[in-house]
mmJSON file of the N, C-alpha and C atoms, coordinates in Angstrom:
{"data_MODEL":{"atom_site":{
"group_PDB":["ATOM","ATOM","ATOM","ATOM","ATOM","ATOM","ATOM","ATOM","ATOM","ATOM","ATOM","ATOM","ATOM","ATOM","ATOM","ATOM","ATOM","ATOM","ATOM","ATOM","ATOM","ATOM","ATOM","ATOM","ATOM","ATOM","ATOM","ATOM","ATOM","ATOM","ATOM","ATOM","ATOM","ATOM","ATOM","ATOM","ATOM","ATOM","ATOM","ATOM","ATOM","ATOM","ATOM","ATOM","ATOM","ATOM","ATOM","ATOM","ATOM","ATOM","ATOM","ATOM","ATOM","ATOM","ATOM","ATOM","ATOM","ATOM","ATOM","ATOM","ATOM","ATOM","ATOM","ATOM","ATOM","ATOM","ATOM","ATOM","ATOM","ATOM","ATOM","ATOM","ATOM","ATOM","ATOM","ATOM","ATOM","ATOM","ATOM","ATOM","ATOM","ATOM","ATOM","ATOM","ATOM","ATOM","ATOM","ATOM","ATOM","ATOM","ATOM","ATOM","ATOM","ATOM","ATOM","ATOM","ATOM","ATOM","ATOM","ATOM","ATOM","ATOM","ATOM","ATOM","ATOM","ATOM","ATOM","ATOM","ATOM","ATOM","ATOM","ATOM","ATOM","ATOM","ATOM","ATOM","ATOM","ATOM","ATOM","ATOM","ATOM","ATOM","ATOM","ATOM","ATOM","ATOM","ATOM","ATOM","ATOM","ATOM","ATOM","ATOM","ATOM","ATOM","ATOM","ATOM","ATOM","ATOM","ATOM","ATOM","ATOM","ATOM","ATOM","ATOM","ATOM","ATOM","ATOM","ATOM","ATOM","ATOM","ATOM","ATOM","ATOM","ATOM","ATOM","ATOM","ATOM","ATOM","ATOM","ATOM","ATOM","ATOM","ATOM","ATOM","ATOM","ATOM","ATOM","ATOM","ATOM","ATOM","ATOM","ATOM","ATOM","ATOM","ATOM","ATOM","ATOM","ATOM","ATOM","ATOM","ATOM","ATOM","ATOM","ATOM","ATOM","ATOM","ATOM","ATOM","ATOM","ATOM","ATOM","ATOM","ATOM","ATOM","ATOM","ATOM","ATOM","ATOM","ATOM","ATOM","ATOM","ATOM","ATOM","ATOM","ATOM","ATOM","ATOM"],
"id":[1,2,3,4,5,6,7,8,9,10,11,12,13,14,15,16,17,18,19,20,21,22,23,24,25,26,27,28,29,30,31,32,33,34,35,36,37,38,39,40,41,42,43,44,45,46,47,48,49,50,51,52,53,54,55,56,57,58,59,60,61,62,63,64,65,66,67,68,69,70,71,72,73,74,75,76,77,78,79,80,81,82,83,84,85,86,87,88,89,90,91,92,93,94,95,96,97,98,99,100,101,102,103,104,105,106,107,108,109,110,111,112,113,114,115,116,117,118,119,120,121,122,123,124,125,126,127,128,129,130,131,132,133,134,135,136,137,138,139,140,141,142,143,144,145,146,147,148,149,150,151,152,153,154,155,156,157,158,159,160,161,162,163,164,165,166,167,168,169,170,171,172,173,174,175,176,177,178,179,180,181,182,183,184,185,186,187,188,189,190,191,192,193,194,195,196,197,198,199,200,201,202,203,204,205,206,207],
"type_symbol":["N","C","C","N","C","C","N","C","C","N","C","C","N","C","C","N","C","C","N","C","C","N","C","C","N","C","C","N","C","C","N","C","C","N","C","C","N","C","C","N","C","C","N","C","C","N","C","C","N","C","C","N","C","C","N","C","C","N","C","C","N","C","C","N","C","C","N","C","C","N","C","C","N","C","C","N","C","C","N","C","C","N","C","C","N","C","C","N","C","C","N","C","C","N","C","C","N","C","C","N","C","C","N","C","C","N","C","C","N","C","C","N","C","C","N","C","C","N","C","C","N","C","C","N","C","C","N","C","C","N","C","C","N","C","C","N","C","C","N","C","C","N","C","C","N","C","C","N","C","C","N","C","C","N","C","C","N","C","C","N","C","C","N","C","C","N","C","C","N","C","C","N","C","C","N","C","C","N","C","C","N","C","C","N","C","C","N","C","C","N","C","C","N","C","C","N","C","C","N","C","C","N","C","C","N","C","C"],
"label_atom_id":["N","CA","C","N","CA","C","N","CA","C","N","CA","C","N","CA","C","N","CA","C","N","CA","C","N","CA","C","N","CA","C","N","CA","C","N","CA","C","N","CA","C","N","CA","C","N","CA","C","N","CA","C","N","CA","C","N","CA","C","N","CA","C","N","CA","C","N","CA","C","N","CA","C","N","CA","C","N","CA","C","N","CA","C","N","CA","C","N","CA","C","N","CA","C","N","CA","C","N","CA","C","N","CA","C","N","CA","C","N","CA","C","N","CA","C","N","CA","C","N","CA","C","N","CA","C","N","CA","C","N","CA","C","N","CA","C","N","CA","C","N","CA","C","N","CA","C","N","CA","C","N","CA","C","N","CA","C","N","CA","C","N","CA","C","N","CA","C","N","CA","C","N","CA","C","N","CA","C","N","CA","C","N","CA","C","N","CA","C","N","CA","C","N","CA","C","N","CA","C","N","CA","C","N","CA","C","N","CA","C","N","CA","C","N","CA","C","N","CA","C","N","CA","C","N","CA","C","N","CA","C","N","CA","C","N","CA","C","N","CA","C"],
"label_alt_id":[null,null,null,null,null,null,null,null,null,null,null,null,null,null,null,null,null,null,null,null,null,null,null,null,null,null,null,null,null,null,null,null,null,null,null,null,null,null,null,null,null,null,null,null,null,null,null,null,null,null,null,null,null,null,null,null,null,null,null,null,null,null,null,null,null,null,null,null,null,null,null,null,null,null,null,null,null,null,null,null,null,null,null,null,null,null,null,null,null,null,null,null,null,null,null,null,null,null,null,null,null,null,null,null,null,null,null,null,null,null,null,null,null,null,null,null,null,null,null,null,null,null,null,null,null,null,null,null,null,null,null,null,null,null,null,null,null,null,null,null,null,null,null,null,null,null,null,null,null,null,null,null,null,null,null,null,null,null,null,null,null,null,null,null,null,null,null,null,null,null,null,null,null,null,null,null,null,null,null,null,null,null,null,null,null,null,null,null,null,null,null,null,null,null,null,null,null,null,null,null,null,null,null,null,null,null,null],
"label_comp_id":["UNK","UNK","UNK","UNK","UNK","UNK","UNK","UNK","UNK","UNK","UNK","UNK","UNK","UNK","UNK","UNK","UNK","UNK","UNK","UNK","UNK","UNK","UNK","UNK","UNK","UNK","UNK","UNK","UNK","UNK","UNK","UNK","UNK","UNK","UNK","UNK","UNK","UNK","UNK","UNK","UNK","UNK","UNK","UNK","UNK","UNK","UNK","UNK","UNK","UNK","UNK","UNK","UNK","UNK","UNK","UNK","UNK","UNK","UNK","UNK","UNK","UNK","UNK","UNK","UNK","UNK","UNK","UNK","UNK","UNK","UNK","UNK","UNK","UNK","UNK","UNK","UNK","UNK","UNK","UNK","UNK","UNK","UNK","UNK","UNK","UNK","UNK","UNK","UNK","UNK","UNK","UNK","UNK","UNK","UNK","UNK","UNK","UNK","UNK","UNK","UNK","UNK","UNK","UNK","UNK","UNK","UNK","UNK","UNK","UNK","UNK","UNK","UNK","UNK","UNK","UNK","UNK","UNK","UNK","UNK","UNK","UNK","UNK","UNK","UNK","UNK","UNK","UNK","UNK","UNK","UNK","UNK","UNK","UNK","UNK","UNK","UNK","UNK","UNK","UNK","UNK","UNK","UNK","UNK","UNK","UNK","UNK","UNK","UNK","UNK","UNK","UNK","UNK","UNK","UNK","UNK","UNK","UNK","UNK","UNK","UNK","UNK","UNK","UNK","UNK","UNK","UNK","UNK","UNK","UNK","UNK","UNK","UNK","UNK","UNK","UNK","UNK","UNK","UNK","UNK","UNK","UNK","UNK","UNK","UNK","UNK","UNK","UNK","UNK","UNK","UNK","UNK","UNK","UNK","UNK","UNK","UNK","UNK","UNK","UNK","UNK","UNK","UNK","UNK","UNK","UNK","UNK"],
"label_asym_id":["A","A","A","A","A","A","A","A","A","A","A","A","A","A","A","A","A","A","A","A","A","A","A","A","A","A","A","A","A","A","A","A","A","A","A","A","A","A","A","A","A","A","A","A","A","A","A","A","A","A","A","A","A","A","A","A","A","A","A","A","A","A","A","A","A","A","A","A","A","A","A","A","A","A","A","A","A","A","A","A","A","A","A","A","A","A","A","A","A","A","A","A","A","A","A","A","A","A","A","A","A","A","A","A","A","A","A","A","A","A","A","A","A","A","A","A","A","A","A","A","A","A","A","A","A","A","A","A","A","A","A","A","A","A","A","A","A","A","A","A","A","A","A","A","A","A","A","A","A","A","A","A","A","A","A","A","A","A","A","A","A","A","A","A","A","A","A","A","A","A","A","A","A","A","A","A","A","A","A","A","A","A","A","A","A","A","A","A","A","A","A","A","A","A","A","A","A","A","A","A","A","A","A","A","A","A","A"],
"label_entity_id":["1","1","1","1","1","1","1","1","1","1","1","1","1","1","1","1","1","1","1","1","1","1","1","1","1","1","1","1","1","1","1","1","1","1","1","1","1","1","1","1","1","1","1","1","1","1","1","1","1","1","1","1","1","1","1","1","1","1","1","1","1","1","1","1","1","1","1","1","1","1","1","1","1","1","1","1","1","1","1","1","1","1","1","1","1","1","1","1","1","1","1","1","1","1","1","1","1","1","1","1","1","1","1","1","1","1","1","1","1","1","1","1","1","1","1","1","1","1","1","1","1","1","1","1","1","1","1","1","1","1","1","1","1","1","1","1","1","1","1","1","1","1","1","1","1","1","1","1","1","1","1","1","1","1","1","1","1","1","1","1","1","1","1","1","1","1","1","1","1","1","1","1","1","1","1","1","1","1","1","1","1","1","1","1","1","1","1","1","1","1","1","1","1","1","1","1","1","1","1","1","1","1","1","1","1","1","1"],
"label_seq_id":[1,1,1,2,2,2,3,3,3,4,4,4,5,5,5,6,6,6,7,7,7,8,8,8,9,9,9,10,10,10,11,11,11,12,12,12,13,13,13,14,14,14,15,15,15,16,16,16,17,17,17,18,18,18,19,19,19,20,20,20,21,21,21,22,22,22,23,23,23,24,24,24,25,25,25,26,26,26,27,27,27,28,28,28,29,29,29,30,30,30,31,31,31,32,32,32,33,33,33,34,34,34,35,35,35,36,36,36,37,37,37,38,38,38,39,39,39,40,40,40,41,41,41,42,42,42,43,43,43,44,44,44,45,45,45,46,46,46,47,47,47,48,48,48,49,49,49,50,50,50,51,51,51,52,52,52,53,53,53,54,54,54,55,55,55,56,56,56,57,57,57,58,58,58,59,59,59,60,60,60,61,61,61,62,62,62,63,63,63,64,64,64,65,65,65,66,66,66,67,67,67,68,68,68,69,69,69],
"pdbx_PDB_ins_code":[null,null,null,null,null,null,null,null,null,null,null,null,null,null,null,null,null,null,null,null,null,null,null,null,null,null,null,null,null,null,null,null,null,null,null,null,null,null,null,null,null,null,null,null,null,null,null,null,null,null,null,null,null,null,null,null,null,null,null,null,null,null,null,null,null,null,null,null,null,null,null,null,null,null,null,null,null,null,null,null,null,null,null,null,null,null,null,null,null,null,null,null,null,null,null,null,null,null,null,null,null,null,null,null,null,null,null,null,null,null,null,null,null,null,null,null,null,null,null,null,null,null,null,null,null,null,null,null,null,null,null,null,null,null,null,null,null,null,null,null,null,null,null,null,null,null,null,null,null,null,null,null,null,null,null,null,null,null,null,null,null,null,null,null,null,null,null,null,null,null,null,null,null,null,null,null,null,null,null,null,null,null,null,null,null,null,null,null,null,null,null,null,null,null,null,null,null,null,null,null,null,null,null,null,null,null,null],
"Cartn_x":[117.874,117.866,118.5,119.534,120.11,119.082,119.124,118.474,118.362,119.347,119.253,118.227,118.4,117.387,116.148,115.468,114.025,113.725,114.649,114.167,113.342,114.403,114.573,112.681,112.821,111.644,110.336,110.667,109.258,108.778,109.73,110.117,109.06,109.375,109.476,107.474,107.103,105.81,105.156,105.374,104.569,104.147,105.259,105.161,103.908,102.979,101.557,101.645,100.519,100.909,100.825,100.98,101.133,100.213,100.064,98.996,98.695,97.457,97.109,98.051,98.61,99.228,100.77,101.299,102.802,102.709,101.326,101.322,100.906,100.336,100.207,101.477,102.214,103.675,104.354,104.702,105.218,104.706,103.646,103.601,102.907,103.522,103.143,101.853,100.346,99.722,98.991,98.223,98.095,97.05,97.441,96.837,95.204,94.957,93.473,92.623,93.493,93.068,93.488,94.041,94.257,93.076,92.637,91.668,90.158,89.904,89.238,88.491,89.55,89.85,89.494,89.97,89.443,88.505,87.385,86.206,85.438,85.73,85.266,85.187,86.118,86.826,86.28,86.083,86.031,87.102,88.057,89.577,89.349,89.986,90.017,91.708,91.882,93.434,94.625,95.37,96.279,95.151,94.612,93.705,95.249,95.359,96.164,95.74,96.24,96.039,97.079,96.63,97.766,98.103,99.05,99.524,98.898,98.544,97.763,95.87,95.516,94.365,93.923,95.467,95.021,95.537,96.352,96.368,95.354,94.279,92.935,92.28,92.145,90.648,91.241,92.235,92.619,92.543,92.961,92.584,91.235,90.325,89.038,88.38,88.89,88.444,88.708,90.27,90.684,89.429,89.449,88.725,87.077,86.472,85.45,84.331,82.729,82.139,82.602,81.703,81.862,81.45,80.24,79.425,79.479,79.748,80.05,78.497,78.562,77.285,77.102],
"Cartn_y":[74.056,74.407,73.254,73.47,72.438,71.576,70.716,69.755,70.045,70.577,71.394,72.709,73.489,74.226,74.095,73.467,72.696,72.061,71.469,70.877,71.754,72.656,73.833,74.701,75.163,76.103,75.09,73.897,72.99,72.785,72.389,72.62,74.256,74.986,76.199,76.758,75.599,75.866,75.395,73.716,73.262,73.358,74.354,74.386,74.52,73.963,74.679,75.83,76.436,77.765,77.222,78.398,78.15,78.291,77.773,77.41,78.673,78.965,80.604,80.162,79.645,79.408,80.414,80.015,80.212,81.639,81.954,83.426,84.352,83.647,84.928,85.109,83.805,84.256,84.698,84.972,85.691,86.704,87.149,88.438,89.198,88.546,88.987,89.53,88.84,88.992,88.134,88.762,88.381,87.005,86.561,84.949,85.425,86.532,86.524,87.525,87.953,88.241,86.992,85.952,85.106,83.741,83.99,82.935,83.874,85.037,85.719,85.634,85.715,85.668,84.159,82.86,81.916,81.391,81.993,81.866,82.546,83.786,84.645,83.943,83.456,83.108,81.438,80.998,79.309,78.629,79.232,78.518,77.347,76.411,75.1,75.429,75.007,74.872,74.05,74.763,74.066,74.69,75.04,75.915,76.364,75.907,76.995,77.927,78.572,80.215,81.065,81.693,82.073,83.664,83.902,85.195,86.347,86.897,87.92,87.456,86.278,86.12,86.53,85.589,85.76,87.992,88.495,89.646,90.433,90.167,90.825,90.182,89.658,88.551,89.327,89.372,89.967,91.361,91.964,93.589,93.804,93.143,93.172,93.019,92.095,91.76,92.858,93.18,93.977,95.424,95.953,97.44,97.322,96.061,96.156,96.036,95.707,95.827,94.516,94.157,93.175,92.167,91.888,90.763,90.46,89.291,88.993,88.669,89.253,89.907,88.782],
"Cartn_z":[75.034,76.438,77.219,78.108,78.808,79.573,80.074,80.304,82.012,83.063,84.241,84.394,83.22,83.442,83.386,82.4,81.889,83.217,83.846,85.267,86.426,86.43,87.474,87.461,85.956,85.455,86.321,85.242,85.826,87.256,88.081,89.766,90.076,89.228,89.668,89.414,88.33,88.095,88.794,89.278,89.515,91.033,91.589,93.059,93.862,94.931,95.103,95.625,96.127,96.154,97.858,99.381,100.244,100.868,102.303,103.186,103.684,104.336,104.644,106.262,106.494,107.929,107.436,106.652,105.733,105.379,105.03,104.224,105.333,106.424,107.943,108.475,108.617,109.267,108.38,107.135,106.115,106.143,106.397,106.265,107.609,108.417,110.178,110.379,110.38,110.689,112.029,112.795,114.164,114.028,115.243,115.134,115.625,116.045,116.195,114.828,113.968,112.785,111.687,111.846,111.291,111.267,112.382,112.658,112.312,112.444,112.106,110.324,109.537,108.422,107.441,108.462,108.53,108.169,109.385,110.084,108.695,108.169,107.352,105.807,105.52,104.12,103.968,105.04,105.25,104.756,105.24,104.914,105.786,105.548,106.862,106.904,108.034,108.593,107.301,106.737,105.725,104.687,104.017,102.342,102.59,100.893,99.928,99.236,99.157,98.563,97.839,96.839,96.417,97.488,97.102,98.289,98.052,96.319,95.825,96.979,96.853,97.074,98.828,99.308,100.844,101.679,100.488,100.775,100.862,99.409,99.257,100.283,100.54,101.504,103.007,103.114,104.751,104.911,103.449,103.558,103.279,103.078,102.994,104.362,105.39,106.258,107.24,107.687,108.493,107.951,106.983,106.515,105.981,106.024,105.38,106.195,106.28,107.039,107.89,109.148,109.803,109.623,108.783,108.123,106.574,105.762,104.901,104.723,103.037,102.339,101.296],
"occupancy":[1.0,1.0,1.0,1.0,1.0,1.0,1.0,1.0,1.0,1.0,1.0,1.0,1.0,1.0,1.0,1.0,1.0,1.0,1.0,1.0,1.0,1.0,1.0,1.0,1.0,1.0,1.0,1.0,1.0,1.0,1.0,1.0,1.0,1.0,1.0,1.0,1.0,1.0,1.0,1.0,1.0,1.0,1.0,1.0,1.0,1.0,1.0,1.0,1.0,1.0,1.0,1.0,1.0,1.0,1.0,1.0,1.0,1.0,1.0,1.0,1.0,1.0,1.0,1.0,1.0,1.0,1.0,1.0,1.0,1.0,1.0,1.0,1.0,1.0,1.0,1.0,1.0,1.0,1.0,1.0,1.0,1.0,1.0,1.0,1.0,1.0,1.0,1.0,1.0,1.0,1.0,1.0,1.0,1.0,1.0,1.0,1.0,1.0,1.0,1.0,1.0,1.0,1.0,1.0,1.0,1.0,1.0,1.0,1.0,1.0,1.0,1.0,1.0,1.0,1.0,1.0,1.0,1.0,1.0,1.0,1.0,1.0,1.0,1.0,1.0,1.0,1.0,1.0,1.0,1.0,1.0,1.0,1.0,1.0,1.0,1.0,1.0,1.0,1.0,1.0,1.0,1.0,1.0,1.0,1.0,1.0,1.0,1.0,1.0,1.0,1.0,1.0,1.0,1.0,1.0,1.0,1.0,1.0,1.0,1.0,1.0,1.0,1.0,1.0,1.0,1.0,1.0,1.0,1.0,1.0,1.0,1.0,1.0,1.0,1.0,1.0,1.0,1.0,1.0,1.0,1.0,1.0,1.0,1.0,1.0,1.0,1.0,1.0,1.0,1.0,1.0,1.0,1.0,1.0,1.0,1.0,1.0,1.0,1.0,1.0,1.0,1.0,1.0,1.0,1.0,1.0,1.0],
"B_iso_or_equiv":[0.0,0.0,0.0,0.0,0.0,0.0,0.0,0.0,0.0,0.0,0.0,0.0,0.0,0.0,0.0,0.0,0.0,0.0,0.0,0.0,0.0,0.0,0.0,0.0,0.0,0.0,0.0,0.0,0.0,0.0,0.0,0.0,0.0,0.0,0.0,0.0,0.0,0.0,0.0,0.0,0.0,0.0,0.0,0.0,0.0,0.0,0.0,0.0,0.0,0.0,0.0,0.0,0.0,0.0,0.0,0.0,0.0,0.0,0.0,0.0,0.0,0.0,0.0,0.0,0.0,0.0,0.0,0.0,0.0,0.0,0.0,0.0,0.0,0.0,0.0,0.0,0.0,0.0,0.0,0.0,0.0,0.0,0.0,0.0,0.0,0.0,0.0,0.0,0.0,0.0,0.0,0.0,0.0,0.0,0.0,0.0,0.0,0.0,0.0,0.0,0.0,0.0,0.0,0.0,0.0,0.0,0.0,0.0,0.0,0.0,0.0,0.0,0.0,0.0,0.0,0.0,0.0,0.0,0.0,0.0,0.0,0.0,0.0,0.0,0.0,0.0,0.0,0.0,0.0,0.0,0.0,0.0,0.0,0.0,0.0,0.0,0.0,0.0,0.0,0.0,0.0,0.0,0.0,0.0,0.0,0.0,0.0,0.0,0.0,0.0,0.0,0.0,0.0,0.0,0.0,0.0,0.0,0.0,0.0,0.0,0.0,0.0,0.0,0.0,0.0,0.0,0.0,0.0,0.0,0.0,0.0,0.0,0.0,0.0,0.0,0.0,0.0,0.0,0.0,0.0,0.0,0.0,0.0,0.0,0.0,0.0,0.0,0.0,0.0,0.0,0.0,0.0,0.0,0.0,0.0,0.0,0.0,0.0,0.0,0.0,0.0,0.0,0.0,0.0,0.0,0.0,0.0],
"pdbx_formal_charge":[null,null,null,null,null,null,null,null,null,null,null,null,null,null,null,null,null,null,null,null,null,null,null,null,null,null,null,null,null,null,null,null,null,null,null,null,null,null,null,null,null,null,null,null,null,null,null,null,null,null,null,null,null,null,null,null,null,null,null,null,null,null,null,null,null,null,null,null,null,null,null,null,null,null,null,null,null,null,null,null,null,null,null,null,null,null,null,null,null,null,null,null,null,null,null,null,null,null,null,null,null,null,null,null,null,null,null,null,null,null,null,null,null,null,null,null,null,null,null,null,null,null,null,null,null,null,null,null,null,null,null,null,null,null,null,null,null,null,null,null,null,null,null,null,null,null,null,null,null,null,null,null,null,null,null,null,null,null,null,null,null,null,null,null,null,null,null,null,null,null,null,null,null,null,null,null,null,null,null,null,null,null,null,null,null,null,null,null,null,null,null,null,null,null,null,null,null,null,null,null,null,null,null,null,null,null,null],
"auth_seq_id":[1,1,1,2,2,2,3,3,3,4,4,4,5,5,5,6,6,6,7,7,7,8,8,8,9,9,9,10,10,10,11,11,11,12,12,12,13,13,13,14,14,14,15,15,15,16,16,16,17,17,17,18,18,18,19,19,19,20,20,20,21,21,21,22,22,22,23,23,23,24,24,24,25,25,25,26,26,26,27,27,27,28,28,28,29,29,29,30,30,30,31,31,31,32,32,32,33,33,33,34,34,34,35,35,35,36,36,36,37,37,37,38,38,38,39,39,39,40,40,40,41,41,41,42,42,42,43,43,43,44,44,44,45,45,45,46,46,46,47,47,47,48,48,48,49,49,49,50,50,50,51,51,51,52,52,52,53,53,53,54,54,54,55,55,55,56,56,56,57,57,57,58,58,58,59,59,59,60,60,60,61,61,61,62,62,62,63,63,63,64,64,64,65,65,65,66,66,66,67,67,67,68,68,68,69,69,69],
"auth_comp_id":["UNK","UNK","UNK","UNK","UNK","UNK","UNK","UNK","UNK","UNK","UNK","UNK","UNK","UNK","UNK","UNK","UNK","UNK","UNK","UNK","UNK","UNK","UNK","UNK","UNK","UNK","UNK","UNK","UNK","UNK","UNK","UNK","UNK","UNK","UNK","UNK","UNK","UNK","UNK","UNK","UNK","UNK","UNK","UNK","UNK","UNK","UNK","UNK","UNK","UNK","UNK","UNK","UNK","UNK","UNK","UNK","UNK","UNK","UNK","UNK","UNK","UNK","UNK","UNK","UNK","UNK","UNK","UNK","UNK","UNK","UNK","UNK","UNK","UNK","UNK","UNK","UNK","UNK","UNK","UNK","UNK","UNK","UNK","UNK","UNK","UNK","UNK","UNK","UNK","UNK","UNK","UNK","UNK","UNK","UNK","UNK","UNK","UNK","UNK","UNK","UNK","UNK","UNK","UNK","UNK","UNK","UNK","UNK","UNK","UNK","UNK","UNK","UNK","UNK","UNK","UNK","UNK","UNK","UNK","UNK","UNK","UNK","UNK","UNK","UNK","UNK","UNK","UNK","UNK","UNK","UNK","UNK","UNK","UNK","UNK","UNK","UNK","UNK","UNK","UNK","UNK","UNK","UNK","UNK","UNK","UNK","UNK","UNK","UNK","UNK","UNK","UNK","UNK","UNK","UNK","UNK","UNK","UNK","UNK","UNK","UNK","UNK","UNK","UNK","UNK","UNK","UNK","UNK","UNK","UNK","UNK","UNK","UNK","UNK","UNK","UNK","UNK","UNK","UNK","UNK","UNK","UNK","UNK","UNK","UNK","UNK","UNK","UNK","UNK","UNK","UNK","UNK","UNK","UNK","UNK","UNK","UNK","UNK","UNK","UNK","UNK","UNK","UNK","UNK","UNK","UNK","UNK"],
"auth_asym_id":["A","A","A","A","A","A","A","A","A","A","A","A","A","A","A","A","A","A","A","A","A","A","A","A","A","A","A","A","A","A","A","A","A","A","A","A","A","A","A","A","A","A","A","A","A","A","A","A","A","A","A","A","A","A","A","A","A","A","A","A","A","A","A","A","A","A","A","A","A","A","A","A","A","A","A","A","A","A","A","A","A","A","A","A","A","A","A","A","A","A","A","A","A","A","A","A","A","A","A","A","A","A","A","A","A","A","A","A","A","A","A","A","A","A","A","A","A","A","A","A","A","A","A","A","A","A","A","A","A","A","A","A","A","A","A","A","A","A","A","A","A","A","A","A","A","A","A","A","A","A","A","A","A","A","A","A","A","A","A","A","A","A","A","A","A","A","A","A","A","A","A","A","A","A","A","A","A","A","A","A","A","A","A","A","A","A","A","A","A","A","A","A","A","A","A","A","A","A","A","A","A","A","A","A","A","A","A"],
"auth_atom_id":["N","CA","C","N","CA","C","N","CA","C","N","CA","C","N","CA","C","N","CA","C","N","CA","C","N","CA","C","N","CA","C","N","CA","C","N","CA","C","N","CA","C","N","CA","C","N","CA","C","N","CA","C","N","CA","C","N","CA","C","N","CA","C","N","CA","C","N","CA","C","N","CA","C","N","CA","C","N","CA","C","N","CA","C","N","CA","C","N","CA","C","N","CA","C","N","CA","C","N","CA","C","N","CA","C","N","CA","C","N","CA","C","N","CA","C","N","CA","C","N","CA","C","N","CA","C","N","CA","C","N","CA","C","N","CA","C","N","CA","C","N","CA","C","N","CA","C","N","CA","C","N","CA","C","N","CA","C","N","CA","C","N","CA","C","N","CA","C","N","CA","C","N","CA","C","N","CA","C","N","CA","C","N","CA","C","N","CA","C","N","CA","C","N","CA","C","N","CA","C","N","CA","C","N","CA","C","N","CA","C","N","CA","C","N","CA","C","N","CA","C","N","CA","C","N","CA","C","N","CA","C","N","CA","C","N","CA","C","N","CA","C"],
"pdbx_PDB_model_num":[1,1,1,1,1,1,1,1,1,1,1,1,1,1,1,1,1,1,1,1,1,1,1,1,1,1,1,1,1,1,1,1,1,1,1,1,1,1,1,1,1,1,1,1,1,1,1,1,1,1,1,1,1,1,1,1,1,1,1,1,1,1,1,1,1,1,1,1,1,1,1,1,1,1,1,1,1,1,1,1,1,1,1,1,1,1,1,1,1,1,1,1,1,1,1,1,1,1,1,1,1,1,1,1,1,1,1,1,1,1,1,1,1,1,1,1,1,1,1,1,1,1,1,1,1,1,1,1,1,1,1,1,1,1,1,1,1,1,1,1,1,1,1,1,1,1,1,1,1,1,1,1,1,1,1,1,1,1,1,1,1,1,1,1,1,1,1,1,1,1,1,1,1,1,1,1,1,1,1,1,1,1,1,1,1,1,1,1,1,1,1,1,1,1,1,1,1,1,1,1,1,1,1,1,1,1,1]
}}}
């Protein structure tokens, strides 16, 4: 394996995953369901998350009851 690619892959693993700030504006959700979600999840400002995780946790929030059980 060339020695450019082995670089690239590794780059490509070790990346962290993104801040729930990165993954609301990526995926246009509102800053008062964002802070909502927060508040709910006990994210602190900057928690990384992976994108599968913060999708479930927000479609849970937006559709589920109002109080976390």
């Amino acid at each position: 394996m060339p020695k450019e690619t082995k670089e690239v892959e590794d780059k490509e693993i070790t990346q962290p995953d993104p801040t729930v700030e990165e993954l609301a504006e990526l995926l246009k959700v509102e800053p008062w369901a964002l802070a909502g979600l927060r508040v709910r999840m006990g994210w602190a400002v900057g928690t990384r998350v992976s994108r599968a995780q913060f999708e479930r946790a927000l479609r849970e929030f937006l559709q589920g009851p109002t109080a976390k059980e």
